[in-house]
C-alpha positions as CSV (number, residue, x, y, z in Angstrom):
1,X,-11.2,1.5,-21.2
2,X,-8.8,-1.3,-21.7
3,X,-6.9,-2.4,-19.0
4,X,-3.0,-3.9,-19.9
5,X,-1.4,-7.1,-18.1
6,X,1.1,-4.5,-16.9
7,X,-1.4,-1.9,-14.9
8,X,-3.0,-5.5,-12.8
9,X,0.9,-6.5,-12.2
10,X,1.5,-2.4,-10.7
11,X,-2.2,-2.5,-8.8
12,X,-1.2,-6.7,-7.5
13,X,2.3,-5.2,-6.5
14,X,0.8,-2.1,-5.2
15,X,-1.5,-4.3,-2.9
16,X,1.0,-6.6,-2.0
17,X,3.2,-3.8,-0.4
18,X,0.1,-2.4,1.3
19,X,-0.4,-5.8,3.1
20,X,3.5,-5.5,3.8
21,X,3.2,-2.1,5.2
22,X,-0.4,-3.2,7.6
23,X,1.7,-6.5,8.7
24,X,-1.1,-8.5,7.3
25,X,-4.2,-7.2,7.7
26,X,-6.2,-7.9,4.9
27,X,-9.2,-6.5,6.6
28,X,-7.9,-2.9,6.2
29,X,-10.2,-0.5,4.3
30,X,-7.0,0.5,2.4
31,X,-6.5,-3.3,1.0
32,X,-10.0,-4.0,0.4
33,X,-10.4,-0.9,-1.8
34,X,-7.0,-1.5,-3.3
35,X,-8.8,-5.7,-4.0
36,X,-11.9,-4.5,-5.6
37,X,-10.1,-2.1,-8.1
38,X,-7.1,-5.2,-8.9
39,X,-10.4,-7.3,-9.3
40,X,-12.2,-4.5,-11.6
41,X,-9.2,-4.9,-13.7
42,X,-9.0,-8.5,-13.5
43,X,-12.3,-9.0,-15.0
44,X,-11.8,-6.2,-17.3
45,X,-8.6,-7.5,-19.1
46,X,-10.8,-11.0,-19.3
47,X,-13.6,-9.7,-20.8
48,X,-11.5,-8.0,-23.3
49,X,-10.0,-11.3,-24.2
50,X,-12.8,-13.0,-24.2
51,X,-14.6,-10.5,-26.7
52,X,-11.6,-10.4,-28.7
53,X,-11.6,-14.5,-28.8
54,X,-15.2,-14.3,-29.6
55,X,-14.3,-12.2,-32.7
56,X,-11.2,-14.2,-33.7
57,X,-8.0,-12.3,-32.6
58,X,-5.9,-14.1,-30.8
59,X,-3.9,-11.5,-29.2
């Protein structure tokens, strides 16, 4: 599965609200589970480039 700049921007502004909504508390099981999936997707969009540099598109 590829992952689009868009879907990490909805997940980051997704977690962002949560932290809103908990008043902070970045400790919540809610915002760390919400973390690890924005990470997943972090460091799937960069392998993705990173393949895709590896091969020569520039995209």
């Amino acid at each position: 599965m590829s992952c689009s700049l868009e879907e990490i921007e909805r997940m980051r502004q997704q977690l962002n609200t949560l932290v809103s909504e908990l008043k902070g508390n970045f400790l919540h099981p809610a915002v760390i589970e919400i973390s690890r999936q924005l990470d997943s997707l972090i460091n799937e969009y960069l392998q993705t480039k990173t393949v895709a540099h590896a091969v020569g598109d520039n995209s």
